[in-house]
PyMOL Python script that loads the backbone (N, CA, C, O; Angstrom):
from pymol import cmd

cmd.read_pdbstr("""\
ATOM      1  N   UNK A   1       0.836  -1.181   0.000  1.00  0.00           N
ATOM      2  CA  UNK A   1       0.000   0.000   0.000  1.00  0.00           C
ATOM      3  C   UNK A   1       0.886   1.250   0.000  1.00  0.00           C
ATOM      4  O   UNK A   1       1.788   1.399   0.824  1.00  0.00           O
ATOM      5  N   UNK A   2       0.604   2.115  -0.924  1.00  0.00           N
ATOM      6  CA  UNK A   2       1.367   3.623  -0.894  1.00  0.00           C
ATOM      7  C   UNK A   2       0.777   4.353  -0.062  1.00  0.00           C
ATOM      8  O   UNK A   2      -0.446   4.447   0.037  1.00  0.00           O
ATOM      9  N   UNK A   3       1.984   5.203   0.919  1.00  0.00           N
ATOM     10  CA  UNK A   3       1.497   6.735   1.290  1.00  0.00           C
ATOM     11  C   UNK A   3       0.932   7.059   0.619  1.00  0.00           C
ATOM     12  O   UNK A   3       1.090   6.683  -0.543  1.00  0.00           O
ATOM     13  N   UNK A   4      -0.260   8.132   1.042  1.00  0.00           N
ATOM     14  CA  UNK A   4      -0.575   9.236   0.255  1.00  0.00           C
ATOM     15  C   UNK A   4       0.010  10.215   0.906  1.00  0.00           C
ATOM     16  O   UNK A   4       0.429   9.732   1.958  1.00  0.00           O
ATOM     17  N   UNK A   5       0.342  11.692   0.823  1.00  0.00           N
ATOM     18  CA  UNK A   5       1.153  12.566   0.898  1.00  0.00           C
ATOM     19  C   UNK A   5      -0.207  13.315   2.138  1.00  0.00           C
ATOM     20  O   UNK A   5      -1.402  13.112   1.923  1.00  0.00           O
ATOM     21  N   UNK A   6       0.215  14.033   3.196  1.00  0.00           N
ATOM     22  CA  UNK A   6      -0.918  14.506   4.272  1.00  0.00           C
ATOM     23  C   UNK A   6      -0.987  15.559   3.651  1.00  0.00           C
ATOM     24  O   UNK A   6      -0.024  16.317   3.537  1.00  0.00           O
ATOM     25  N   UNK A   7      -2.447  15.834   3.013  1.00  0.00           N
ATOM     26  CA  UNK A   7      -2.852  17.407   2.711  1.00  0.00           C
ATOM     27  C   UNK A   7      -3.353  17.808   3.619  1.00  0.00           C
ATOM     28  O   UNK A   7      -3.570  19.010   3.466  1.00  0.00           O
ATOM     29  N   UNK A   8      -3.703  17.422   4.609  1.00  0.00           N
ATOM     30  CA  UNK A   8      -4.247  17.945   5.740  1.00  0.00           C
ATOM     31  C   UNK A   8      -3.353  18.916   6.308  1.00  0.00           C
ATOM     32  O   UNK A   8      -3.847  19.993   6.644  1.00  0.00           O
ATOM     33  N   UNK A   9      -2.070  18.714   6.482  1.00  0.00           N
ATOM     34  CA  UNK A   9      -1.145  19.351   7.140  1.00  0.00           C
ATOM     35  C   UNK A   9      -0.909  21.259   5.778  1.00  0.00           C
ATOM     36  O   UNK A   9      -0.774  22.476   5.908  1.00  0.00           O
ATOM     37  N   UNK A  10      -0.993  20.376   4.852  1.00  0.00           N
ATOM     38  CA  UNK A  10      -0.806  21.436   3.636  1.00  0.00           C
ATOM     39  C   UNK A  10      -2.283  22.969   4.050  1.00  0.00           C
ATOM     40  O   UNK A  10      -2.220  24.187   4.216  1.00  0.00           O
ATOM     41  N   UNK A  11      -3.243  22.081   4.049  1.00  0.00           N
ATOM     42  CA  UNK A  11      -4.671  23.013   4.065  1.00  0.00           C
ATOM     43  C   UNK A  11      -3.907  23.561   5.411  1.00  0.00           C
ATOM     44  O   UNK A  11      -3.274  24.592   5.183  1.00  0.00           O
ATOM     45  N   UNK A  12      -3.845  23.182   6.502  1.00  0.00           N
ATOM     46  CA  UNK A  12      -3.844  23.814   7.578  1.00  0.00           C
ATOM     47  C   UNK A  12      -2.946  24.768   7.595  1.00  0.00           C
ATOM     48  O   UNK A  12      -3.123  25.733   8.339  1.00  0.00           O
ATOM     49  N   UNK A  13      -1.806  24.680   6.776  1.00  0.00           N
ATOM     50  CA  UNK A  13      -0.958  25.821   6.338  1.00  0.00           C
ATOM     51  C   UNK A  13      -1.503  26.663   5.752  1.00  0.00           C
ATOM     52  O   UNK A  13      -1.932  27.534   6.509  1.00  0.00           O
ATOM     53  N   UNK A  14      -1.729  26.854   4.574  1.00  0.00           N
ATOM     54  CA  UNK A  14      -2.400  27.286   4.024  1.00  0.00           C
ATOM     55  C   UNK A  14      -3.029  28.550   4.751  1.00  0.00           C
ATOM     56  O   UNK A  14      -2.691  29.723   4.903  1.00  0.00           O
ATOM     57  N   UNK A  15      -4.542  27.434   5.283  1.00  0.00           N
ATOM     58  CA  UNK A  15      -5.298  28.391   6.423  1.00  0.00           C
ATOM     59  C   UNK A  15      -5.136  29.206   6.933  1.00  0.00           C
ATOM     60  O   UNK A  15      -5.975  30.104   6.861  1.00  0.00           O
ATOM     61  N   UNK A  16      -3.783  29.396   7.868  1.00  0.00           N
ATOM     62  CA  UNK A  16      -3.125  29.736   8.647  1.00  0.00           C
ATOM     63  C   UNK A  16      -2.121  30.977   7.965  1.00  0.00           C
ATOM     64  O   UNK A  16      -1.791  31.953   8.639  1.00  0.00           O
ATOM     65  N   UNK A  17      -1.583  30.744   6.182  1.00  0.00           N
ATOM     66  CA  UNK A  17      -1.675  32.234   5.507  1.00  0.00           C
ATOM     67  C   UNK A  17      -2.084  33.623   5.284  1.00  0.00           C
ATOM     68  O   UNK A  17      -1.684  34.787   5.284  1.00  0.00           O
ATOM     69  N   UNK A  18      -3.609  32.490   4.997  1.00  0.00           N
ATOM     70  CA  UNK A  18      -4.693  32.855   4.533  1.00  0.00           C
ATOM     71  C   UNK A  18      -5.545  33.983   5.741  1.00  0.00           C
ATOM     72  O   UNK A  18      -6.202  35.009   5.564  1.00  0.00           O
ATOM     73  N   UNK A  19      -5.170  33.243   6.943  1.00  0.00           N
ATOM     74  CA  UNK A  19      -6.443  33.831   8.156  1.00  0.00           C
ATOM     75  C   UNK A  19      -5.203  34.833   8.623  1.00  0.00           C
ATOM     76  O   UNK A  19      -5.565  35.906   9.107  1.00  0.00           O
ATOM     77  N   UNK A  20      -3.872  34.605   8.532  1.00  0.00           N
ATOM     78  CA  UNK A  20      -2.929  35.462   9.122  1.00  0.00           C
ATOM     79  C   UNK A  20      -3.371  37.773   9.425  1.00  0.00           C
ATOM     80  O   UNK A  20      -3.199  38.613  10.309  1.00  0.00           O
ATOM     81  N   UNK A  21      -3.941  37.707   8.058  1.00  0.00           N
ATOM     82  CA  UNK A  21      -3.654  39.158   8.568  1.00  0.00           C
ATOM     83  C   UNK A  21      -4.910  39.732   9.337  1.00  0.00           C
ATOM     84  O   UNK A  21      -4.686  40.610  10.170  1.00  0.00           O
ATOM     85  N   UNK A  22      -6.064  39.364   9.157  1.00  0.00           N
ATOM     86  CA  UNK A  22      -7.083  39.381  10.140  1.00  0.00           C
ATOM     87  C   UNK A  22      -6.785  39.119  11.565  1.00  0.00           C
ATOM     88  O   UNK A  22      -7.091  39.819  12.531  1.00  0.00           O
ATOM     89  N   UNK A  23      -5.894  37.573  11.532  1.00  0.00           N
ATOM     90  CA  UNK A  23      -5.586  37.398  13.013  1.00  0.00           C
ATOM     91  C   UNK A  23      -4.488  38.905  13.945  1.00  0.00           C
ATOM     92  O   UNK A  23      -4.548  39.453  15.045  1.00  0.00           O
ATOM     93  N   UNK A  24      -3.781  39.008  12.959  1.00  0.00           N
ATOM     94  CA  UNK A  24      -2.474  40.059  13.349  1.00  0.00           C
ATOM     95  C   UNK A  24      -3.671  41.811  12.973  1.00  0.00           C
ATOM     96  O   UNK A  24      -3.163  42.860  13.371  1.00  0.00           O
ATOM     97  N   UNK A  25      -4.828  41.899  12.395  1.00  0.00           N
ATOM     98  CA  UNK A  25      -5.215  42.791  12.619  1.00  0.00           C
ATOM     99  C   UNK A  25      -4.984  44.032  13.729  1.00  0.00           C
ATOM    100  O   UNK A  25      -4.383  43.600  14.713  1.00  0.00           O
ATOM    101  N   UNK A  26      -5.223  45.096  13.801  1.00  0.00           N
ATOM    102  CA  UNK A  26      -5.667  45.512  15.028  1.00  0.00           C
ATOM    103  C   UNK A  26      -6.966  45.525  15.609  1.00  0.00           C
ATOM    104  O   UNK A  26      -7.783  44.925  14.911  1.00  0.00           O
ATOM    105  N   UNK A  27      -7.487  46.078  16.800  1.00  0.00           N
ATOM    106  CA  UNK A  27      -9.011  45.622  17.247  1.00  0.00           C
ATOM    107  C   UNK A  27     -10.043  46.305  16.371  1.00  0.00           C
ATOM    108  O   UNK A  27     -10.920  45.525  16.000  1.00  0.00           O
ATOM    109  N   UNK A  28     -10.152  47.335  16.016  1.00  0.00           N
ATOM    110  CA  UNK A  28     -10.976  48.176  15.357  1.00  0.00           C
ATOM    111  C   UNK A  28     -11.324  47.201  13.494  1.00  0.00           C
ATOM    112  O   UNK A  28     -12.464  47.120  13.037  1.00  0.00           O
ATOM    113  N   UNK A  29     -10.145  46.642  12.803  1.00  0.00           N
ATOM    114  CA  UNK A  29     -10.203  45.944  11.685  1.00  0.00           C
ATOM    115  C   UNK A  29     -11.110  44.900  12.216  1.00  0.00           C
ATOM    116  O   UNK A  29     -12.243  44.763  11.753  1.00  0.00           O
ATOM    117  N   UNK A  30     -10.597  44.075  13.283  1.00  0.00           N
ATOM    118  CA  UNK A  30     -11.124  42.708  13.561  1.00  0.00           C
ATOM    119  C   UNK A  30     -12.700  43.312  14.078  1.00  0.00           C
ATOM    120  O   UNK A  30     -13.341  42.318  14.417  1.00  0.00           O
ATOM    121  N   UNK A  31     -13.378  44.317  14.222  1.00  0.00           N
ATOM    122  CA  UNK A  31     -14.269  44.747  14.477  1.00  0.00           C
ATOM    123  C   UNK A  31     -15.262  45.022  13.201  1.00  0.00           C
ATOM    124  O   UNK A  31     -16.476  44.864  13.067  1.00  0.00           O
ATOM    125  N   UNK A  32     -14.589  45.337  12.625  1.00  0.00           N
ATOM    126  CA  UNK A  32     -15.369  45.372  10.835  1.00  0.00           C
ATOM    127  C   UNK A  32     -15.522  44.746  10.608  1.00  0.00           C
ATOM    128  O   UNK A  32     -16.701  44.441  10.428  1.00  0.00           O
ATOM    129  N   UNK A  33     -14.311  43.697  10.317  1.00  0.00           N
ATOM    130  CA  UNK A  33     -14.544  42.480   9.496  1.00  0.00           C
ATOM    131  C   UNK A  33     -15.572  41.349  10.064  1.00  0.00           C
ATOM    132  O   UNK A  33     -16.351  40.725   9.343  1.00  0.00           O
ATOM    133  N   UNK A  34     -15.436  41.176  11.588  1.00  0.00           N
ATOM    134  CA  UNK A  34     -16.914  40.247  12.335  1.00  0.00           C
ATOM    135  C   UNK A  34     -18.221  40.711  12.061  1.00  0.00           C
ATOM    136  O   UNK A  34     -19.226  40.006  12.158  1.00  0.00           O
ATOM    137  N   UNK A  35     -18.200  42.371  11.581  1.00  0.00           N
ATOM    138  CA  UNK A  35     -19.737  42.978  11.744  1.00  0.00           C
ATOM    139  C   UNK A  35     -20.297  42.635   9.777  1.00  0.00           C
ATOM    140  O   UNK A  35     -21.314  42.236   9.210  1.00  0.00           O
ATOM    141  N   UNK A  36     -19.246  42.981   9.470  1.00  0.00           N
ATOM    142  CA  UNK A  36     -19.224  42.471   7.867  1.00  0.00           C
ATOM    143  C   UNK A  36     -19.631  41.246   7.565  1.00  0.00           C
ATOM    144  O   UNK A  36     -20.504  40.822   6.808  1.00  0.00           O
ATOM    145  N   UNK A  37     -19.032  40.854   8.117  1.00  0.00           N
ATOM    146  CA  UNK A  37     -19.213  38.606   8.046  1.00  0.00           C
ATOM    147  C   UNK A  37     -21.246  38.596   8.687  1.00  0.00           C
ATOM    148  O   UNK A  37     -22.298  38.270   8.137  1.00  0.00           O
ATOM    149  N   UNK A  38     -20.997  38.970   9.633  1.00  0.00           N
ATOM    150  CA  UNK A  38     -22.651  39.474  10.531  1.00  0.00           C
ATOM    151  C   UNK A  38     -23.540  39.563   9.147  1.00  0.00           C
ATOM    152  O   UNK A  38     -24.328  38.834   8.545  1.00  0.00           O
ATOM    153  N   UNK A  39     -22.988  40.822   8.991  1.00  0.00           N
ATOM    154  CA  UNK A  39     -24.121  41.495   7.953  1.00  0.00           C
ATOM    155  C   UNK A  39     -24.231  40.443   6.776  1.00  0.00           C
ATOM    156  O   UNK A  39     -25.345  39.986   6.518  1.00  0.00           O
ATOM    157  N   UNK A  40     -23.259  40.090   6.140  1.00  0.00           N
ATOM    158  CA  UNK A  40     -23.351  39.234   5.046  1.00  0.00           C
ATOM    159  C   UNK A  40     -23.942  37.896   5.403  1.00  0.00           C
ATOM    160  O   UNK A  40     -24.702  37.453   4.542  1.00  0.00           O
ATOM    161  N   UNK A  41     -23.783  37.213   6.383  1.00  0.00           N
ATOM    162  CA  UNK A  41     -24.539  35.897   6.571  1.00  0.00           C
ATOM    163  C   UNK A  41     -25.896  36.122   7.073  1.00  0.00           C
ATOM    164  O   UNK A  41     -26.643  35.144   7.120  1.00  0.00           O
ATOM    165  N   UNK A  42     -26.485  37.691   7.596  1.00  0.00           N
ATOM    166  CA  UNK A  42     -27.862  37.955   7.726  1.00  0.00           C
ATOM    167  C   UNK A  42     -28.516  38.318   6.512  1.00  0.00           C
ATOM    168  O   UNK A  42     -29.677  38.713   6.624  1.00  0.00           O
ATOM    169  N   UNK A  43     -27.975  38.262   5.301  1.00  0.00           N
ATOM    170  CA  UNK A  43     -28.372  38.621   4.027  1.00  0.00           C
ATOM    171  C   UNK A  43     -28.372  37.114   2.951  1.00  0.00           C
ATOM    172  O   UNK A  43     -28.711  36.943   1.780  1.00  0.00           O
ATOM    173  N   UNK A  44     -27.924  36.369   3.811  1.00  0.00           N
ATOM    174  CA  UNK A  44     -27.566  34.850   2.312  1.00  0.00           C
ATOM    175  C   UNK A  44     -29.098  34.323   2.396  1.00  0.00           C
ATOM    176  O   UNK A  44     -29.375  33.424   1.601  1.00  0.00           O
ATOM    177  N   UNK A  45     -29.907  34.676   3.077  1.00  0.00           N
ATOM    178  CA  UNK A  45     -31.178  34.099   2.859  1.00  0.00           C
ATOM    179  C   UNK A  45     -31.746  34.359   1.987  1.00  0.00           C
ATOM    180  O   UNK A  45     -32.412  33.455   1.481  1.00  0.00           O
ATOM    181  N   UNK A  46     -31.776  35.693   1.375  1.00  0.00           N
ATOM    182  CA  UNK A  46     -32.253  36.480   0.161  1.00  0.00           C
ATOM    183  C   UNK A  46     -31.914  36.532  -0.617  1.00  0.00           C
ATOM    184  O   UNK A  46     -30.762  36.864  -0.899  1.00  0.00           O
ATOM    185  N   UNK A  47     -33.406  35.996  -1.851  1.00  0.00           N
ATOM    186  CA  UNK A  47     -33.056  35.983  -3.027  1.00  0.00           C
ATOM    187  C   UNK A  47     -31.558  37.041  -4.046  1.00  0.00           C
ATOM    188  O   UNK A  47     -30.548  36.757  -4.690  1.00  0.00           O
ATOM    189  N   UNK A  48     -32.356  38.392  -3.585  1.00  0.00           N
ATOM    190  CA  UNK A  48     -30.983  39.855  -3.958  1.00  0.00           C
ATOM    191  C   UNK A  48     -30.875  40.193  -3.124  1.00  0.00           C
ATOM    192  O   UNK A  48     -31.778  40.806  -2.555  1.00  0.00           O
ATOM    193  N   UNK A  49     -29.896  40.011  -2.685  1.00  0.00           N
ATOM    194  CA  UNK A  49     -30.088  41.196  -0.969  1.00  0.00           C
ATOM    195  C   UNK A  49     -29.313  42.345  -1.997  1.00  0.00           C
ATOM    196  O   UNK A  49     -28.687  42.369  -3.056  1.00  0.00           O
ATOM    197  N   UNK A  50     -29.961  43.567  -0.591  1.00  0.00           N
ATOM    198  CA  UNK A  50     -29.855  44.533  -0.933  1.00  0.00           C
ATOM    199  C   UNK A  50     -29.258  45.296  -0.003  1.00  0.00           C
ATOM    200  O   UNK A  50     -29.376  44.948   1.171  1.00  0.00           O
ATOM    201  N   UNK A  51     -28.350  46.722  -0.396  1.00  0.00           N
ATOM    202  CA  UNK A  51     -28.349  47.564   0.513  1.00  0.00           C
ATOM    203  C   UNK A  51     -26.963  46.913   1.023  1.00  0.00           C
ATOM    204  O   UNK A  51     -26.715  47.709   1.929  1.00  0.00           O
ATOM    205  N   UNK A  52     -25.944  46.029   1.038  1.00  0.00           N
ATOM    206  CA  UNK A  52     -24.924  45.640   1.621  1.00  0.00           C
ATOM    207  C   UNK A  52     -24.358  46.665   1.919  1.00  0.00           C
ATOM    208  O   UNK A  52     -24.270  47.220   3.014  1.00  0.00           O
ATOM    209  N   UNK A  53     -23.826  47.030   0.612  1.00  0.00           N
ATOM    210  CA  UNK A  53     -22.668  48.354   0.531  1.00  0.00           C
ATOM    211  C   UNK A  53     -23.028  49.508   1.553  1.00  0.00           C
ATOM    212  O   UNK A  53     -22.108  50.041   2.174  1.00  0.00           O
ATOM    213  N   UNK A  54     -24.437  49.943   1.762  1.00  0.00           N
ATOM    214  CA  UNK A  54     -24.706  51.098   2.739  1.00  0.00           C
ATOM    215  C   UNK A  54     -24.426  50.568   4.287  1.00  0.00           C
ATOM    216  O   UNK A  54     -24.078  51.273   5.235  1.00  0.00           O
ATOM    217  N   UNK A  55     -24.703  48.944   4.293  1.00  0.00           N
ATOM    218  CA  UNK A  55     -24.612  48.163   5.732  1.00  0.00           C
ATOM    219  C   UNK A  55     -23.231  48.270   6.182  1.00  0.00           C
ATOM    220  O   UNK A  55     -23.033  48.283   7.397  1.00  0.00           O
ATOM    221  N   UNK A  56     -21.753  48.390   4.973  1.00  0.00           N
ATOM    222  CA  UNK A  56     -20.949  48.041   5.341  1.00  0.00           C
ATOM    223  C   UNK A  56     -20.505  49.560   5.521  1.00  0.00           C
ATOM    224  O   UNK A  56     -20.118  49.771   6.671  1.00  0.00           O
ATOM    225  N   UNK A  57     -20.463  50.574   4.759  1.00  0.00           N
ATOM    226  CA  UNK A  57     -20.473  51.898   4.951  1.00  0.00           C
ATOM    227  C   UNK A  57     -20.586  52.057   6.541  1.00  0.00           C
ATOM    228  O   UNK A  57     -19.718  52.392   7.347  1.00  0.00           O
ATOM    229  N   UNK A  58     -22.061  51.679   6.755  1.00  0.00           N
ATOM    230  CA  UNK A  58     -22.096  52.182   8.415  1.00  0.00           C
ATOM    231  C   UNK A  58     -21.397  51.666   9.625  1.00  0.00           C
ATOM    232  O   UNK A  58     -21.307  52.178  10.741  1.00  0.00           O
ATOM    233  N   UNK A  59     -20.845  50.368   9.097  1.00  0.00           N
ATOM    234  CA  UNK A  59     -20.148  49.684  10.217  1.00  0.00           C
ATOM    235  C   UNK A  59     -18.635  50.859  10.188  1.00  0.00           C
ATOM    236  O   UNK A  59     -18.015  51.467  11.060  1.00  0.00           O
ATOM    237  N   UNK A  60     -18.552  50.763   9.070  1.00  0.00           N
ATOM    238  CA  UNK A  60     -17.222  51.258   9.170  1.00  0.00           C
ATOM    239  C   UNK A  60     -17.043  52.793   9.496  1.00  0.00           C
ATOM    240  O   UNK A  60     -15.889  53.151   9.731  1.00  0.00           O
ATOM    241  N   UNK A  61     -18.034  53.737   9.538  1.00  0.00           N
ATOM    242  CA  UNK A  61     -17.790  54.594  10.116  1.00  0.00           C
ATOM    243  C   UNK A  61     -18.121  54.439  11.780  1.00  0.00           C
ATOM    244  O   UNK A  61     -17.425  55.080  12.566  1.00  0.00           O
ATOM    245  N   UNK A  62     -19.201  53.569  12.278  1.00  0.00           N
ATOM    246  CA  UNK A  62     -19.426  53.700  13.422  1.00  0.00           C
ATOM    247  C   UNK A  62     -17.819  53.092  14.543  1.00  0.00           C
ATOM    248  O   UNK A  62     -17.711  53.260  15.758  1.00  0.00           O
ATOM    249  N   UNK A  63     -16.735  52.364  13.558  1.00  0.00           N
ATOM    250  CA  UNK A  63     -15.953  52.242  13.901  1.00  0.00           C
ATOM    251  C   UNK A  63     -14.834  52.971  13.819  1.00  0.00           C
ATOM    252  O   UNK A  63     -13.921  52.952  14.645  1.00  0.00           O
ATOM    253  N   UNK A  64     -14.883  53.643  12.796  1.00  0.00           N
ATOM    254  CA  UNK A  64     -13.737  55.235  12.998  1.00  0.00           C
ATOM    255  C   UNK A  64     -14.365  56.156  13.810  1.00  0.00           C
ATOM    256  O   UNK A  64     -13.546  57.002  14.170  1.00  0.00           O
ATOM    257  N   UNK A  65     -15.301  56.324  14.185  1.00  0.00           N
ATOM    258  CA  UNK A  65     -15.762  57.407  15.286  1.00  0.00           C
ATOM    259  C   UNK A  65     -15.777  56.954  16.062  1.00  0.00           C
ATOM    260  O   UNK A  65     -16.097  57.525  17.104  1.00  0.00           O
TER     261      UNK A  65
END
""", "prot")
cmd.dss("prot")
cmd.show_as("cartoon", "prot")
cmd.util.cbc("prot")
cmd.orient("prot")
């Protein structure tokens, strides 16, 4: 029987690229980006959602002020 080669270890690298600058964010980014993710998974129910861009607009100023 042959190894197969662990991609598991590969993805988890990867991942770990990938999620890097969010993680190393500062608090105010990591604050957008959770309210963003929020807003967007309260919208996948709908056929068009609408209005994102104004949703994400407001997060992001309520977080620079």
């Amino acid at each position: 029987m042959s190894k197969l080669p662990n991609n598991n270890q590969q993805s988890d690298s990867d991942l770990t690229l990938i999620q890097e600058p969010i993680t190393d964010a500062p608090p105010e980014v990591k604050q957008v980006i959770e309210q963003v993710l929020k807003l967007e998974k309260d919208k996948l129910y709908l056929k068009t959602p609408r209005n994102i861009n104004d949703d994400i607009l407001n997060v992001i100023k309520q977080v620079v002020q």
